[in-house]
Every structure is written in structure tokens, then in C-alpha cells.
C-alpha positions in Angstrom: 9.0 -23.2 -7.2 13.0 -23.4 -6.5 13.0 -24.1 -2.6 16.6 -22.8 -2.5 15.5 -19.3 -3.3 13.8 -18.9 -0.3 15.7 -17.8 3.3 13.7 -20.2 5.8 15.2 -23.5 3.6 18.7 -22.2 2.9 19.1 -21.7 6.8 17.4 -25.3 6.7 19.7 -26.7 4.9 23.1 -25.0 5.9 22.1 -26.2 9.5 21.3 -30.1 7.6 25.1 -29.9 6.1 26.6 -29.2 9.4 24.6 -32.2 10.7 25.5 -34.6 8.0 29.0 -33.8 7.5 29.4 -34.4 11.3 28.1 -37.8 10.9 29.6 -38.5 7.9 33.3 -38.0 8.8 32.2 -39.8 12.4 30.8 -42.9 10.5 33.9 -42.3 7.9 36.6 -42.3 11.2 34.6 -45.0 12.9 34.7 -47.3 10.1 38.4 -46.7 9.1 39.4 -47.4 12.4 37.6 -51.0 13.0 38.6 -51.6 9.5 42.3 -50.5 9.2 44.3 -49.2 12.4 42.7 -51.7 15.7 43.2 -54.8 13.7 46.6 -54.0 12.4 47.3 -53.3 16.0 45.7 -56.0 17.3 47.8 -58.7 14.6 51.0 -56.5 15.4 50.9 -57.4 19.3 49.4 -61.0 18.9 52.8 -62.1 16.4 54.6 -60.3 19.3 53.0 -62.5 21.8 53.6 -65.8 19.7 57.1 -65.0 19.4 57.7 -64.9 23.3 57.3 -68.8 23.1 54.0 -71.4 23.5 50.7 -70.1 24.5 51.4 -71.6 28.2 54.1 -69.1 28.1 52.0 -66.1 28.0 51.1 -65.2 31.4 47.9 -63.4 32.9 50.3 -60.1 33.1 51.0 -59.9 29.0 47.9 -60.6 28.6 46.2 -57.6 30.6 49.1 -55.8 29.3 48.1 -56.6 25.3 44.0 -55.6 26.8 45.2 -52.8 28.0 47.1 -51.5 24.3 44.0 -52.6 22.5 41.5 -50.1 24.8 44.0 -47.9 24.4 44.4 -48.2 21.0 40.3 -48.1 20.5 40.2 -44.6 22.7 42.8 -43.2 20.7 40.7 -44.0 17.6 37.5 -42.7 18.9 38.9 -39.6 20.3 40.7 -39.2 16.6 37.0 -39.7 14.7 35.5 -37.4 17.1 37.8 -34.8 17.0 37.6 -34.8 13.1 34.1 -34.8 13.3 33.6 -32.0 15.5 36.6 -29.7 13.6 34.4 -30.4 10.4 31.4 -29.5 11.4 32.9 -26.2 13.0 34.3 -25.5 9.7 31.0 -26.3 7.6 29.5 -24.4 10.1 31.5 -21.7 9.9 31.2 -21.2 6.1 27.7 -21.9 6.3 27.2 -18.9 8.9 29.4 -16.5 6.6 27.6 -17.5 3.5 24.4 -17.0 5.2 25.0 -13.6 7.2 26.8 -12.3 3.9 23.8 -13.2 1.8 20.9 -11.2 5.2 23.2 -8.6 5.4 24.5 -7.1 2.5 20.4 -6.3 1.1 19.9 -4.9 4.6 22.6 -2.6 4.5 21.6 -1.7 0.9 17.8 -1.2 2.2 19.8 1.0 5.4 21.8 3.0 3.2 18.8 4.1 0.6 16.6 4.6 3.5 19.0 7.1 5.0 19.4 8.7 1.3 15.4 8.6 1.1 15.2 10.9 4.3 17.4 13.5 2.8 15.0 13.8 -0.1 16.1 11.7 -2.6 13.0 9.6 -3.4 14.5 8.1 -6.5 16.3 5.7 -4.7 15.8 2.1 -5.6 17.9 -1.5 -4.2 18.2 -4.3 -6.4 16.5 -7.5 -5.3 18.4 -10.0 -3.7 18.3 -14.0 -4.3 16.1 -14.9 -1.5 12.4 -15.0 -2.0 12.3 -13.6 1.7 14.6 -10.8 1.1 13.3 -9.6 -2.4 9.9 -9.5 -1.0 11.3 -6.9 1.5 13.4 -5.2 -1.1 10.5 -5.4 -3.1 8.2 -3.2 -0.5 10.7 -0.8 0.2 10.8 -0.4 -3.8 7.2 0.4 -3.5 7.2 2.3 -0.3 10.0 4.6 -1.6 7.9 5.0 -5.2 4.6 6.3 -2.9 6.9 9.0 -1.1 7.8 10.2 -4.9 4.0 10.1 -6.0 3.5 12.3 -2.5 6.0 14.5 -2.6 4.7 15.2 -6.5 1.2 15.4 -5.7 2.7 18.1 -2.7 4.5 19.8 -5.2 1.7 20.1 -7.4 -1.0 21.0 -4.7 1.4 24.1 -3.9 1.2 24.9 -7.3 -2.8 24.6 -8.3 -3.7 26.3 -4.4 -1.3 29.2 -5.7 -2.9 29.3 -8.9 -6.5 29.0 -7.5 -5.7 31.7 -4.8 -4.4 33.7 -7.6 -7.4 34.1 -9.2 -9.7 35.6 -7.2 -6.9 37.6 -5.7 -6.2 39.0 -8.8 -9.6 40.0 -9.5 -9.5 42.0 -6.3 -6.7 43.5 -6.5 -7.3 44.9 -10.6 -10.8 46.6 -8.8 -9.3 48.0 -5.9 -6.2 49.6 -7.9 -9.2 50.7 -11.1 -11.7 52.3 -8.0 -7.9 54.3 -6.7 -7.3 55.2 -10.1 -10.8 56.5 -10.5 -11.5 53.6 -13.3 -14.0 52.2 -11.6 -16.8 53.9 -9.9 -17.2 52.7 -6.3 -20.9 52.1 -6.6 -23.2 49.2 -5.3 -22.4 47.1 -8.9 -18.1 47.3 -8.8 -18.6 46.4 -5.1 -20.7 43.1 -5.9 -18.5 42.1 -8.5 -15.8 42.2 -5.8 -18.1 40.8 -3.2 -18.6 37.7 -5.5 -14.8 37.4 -6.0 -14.6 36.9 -1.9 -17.3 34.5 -1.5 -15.5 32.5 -4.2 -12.0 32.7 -2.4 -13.9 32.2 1.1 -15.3 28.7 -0.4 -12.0 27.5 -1.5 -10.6 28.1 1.4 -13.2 26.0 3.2 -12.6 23.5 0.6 -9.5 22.9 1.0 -9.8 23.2 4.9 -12.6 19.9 4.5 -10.2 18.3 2.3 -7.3 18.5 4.5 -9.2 17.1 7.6 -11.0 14.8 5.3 -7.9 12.9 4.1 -6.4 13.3 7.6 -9.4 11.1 8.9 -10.1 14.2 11.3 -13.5 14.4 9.4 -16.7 14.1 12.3 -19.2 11.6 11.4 -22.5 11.0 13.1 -23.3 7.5 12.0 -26.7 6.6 11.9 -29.5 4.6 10.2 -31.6 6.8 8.2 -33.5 6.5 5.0 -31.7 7.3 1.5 -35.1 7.4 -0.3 -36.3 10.7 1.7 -32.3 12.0 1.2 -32.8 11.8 -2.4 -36.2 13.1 -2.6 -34.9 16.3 -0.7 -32.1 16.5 -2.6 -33.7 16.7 -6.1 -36.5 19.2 -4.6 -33.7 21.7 -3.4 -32.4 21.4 -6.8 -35.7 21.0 -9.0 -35.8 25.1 -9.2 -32.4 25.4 -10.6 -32.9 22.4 -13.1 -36.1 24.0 -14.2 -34.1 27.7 -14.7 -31.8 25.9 -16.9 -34.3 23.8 -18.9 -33.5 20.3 -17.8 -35.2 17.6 -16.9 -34.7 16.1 -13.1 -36.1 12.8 -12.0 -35.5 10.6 -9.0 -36.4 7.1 -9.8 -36.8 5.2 -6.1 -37.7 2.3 -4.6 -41.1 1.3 -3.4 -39.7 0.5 0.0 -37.7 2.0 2.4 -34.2 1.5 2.0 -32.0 2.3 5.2 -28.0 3.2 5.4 -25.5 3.2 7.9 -24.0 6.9 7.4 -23.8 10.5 8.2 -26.9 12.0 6.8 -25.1 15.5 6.2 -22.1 14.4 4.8 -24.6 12.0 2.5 -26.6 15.1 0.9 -23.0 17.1 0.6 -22.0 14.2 -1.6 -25.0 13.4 -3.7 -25.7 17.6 -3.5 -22.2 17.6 -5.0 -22.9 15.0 -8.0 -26.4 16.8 -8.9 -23.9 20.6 -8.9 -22.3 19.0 -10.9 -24.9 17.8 -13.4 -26.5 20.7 -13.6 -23.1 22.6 -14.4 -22.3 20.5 -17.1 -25.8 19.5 -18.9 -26.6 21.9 -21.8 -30.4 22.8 -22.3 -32.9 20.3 -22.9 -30.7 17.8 -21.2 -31.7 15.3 -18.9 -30.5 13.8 -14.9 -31.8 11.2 -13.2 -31.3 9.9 -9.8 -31.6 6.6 -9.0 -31.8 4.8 -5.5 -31.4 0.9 -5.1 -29.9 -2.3 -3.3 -27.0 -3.9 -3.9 -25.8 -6.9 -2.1 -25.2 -5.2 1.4 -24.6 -1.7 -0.2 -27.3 0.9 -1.2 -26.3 2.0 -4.7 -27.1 6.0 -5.1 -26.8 6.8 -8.8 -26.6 10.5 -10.5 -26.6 9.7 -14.3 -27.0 13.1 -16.5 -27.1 13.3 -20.7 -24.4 16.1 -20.5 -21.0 16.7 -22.0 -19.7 13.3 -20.8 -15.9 12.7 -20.0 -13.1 11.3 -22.1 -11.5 8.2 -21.7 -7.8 10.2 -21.2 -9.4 11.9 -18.1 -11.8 9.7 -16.5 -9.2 7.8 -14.1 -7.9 11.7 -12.9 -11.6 12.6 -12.2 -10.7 12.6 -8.5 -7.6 14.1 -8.3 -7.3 17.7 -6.3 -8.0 20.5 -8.7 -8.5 18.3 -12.2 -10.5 19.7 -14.8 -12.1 18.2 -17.6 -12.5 22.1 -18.8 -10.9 24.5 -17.0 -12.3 27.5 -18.6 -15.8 26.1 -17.6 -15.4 25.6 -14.4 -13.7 28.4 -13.6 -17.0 30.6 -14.7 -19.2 28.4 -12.9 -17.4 29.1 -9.8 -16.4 25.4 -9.3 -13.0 24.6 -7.0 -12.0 21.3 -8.2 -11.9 19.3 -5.2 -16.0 18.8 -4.8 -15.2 15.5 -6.3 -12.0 14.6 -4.4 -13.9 15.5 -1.2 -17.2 13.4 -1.7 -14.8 10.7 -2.9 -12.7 10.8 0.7 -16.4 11.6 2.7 -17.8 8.6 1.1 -14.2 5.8 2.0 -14.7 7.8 5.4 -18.6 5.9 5.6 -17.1 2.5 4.3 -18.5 3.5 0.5 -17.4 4.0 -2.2 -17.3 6.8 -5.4 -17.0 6.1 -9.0 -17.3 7.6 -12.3 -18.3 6.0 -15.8 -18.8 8.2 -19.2 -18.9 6.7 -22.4 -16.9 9.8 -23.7 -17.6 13.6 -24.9 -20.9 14.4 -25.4 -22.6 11.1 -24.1 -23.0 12.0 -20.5 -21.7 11.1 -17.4 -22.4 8.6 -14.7 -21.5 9.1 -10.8 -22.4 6.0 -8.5 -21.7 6.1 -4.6 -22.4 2.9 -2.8 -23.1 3.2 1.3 -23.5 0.1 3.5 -26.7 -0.6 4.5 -28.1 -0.4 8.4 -27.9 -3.4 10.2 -31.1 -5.4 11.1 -32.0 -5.4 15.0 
């Protein structure tokens, strides 16, 4: 990996290059003076002091006087290598401080600019990355933090649009029976009035749908966490169902362990979400078909398992199974009353219990696979 591309070792370095070229030009100074300007000063004043006659000549007064030059001569020299020293290391410290508060700045005042632009609702906005590994990592989040506001504002834009549709529906329904019964097209007996009975109950339960949804994915969902035994939830699960399966010709099993098998997790919000899978088994199982329910351990997980023989789902729409209001077949489910957010719901209830939901299908007509994991109760 190139060191210089990341922040911490550039600041490193700019702070060693200050450092170096301070000692360098005070070693450089240092060495030009002892070498070059004291002893040239030095030979200047001793041919000045041989030229004033015999060494008995030179008297204790020229000679402090030629001591005296020299030190003065060395101060001046010191003081000059210093002085350079310390006016180059300003400067490479200087430069070095530009470079570096060019190179943090200018991506922070790109990264202040977009987020500013983001605010007014232009999630499009993107910042290049910068040289630093520091910096583009940052750059690099913000990328992906302004990418998630697009996907949300999307997925608002599109949840405005399937409740309006959904809401429309029902609605509709009403309102075509109340304007035929006006008109005298319908007769306002005990049959028009179940018909229109049926349409309410149907808008009541997507309102509570999406009501559970919203406080669901706000985490504003209760839970009443407690150990309790999945085998017995399963058992009464498939019983509450076992008339329905046997109305519609299909076979439902539960296949269970021998020995109890306890969960940490809300035993309501447990049967809404298995009670959810088998709805939907049942809805889309044709005659003759088959579902099975399967209880078992996993590691530190319980594995609940709703396999079923019916019409399977692709492989273009099994990674949108979740999504609000996604349809494999809309036509279908609009007739068997279903909302489209069962699944997102039990997916959300199921994270909420430290779970989790999944899907498998090996495509049309091959049947479908639901498997919701919950963590097992902790031993005392």
C-alpha cells in the first residue's frame, strides 16, 4: 500500500521535512563556517599580528584584542547558521501547512457544499474522491449516505403511490355501490350490503397494516420477550389452520422435534409471523398440494420452516419479496384479499426479536420456502 496516500503520514512527513531541513542548513552553516569564514579570519589577524614585529612584540592587550575578534567572529557565525536555519524551516513550514490545509480543505468544502445542495432535495449529488486514503474514505461514506437518501426518498415516493393505489381499490368499490343503490341499480338488500361490508373490512385491515408497518420499522413495535416453547407455537398454529387446509384439499404437516425447544421472543408476534407464512401457503398452493412445517436447532438459533409445493417464485422477484406492496401476482392477491406488506411486516417483527426472515424458491411452479430463525432462550 502507498503510505503517501494516506493523511496521518503526509502530516508525518511534512512535520519530518521541517525537522530535517532545519538541521540540515544548521549542520550546512555550522560546517561552512569552521571550514571557510573563522579560519580565514583567524589567518587574516595572525599575518596582522606578525607584521607588528617579533612575537615578544605582541603584548597581552593585542592578544585579548585578536580573542576577542575571533568570539566575535564565531557568534556572528552561529547567529548567521541559526538564523538561516530557523528562516528555512519557517518557510518549509509554511508550504508544508498550505499544501496540507489546501489538500483537508478543499474535499471538505466540496463534502459542505453538496451537503447543503442535498438538504434542498437534490439527492443526486455526488463529490469526487480526494488523494488521501483518509479523506476518500469520508468522501466515500458521504457518496453512500447521499445514495441511501435517493433509495428513501424513492421508496417514499413509491409508498405514496401503491398506499393511493391500494386505498383506491376498496374505495372505488364503495363508492360504484353506493352511487348503483342511489341510482336504484342496486337493490339495497342484506347481499349488496355484504359485498360492501367486505370491501370495509378489507380497507380497515390495510389500514392496520400499514399502521403495524409504520411503528414496526420505527422500532415503536412492543415486545414481551420471553422464553417459551416453539414446538407448542407450531402445533397451534397448524391446528388453527388444519380446517382451512382441509377446505382447500391440501395436505398440512408439522414435522417437530422430540424435545422441547425454547426461544427468546414475543410469543404473539411469533404466531403473527409463522400465521403469516402458512396464509400464505395456503393462498398460493393449488389443490392437492402439499406444506409442511418444520421446527429445529441451529447453532444458537431455532430454525422455523414453512416449505409449501405451490406456485413457487421467480428468480427476477425473489430478492423484492419483502419490499412494501410487491406482488409476485397482483391479480391474485388482490382476490384473495392480501395487502402486500404481510411479508415486509413479519420480516421487520422478526430483526425486531434478533431473527431473521428469508425466502428460497427454486422458480414457478416448484414451491416456495420461508425460514425464520429466532434466538434461543438462555440456560439458567
Amino acid at each position: 500500500m502507498n503510505l503517501w496516500r494516506e493523511l496521518r503520514w503526509r502530516i508525518v512527513g511534512a512535520q519530518m521535512l521541517v525537522v530535517v531541513v532545519g538541521v540540515t542548513l544548521v549542520l550546512l552553516m555550522a560546517y561552512l563556517g569552521a571550514q571557510f569564514i573563522v579560519p580565514q579570519d583567524i589567518a587574516a589577524r595572525a599575518a596582522a599580528l606578525a607584521q607588528t614585529g617579533a612575537p615578544q612584540a605582541v603584548d597581552a592587550a593585542a592578544l585579548e584584542a585578536a580573542t576577542a575578534e575571533l568570539l566575535d567572529v564565531f557568534r556572528r557565525s552561529i547567529l548567521t547558521a541559526v538564523t538561516v536555519a530557523a528562516l528555512g524551516a519557517i518557510l518549509a513550514g509554511l508550504l508544508s501547512s498550505f499544501y496540507l490545509a489546501r489538500e483537508i480543505l478543499r474535499p471538505l468544502r466540496q463534502i459542505t457544499a453538496s451537503s447543503q445542495r442535498i438538504a434542498r432535495g437534490h439527492y443526486d449529488e455526488r463529490i469526487p474522491l480526494p488523494g488521501s486514503e483518509e479523506l476518500a474514505q469520508v468522501a466515500d461514506h458521504f457518496n453512500q449516505m447521499a445514495e441511501s437518501l435517493a433509495r428513501m426518498e424513492e421508496t417514499r415516493v413509491a409508498l405514496i403511490g401503491d398506499v393511493s393505489h391500494e386505498l383506491r381499490t376498496p374505495l372505488t368499490s364503495l363508492d360504484g355501490y353506493l352511487e348503483g343503490m342511489l341510482d336504484g341499480l342496486f337493490p339495497a338488500n342484506e347481499e349488496t350490503l355484504a359485498v360492501m361490508y367486505q370491501e370495509v373490512r378489507r380497507l380497515r385491515r390495510l389500514v392496520d397494516d400499514l399502521q403495524t408497518l409504520s411503528r414496526v420499522e420505527a422500532g415503536q413495535i412492543e415486545l414481551l420477550l420471553a422464553p417459551f416453547d416453539v414446538r407448542e407455537l407450531a402445533t397451534r398454529a397448524v391446528a388453527q389452520l388444519a380446517p382451512q387446509a382441509a377446505a382447500q384439499e391440501l395436505m398440512l404437516q408439522a414435522e417437530l422435534p422430540e424435545e422441547a425447544l425454547l426461544v427468546h421472543a414475543d410469543p404473539d408476534r411469533t404466531s403473527q409471523i409463522l400465521l403469516n407464512l402458512l396464509g400464505n401457503a395456503l393462498r398460493y398452493t393449488p389443490e392437492n398440494g402439499r406444506i409442511v412445517v418444520q421446527v429445529a436447532r441451529s447453532g444458537r438459533f431455532a430454525q422455523i420452516t414453512v416449505a409449501d409445493t405451490g406456485i413457487g417464485i421467480s428468480a427476477a422477484a425473489l430478492p423484492f419479496i419483502f419490499e412494501r406492496f410487491y406482488r409476485q401476482d397482483p391479480s391474485r392477491a388482490r382476490v384473495s384479499g392480501g395487502s402486500g406488506i404481510g411479508l415486509t411486516i413479519a420480516r421487520h417483527l422478526t430483526w425486531a426479536m434478533g431473527g431473521e426472515l428469508t425466502a428460497a424458491s427454486a422458480g414457478p411452479g416448484q414451491g416456495s420456502t420461508f425460514t425464520f430463525t429466532l434466538p434461543l432462550a438462555r440456560r439458567e
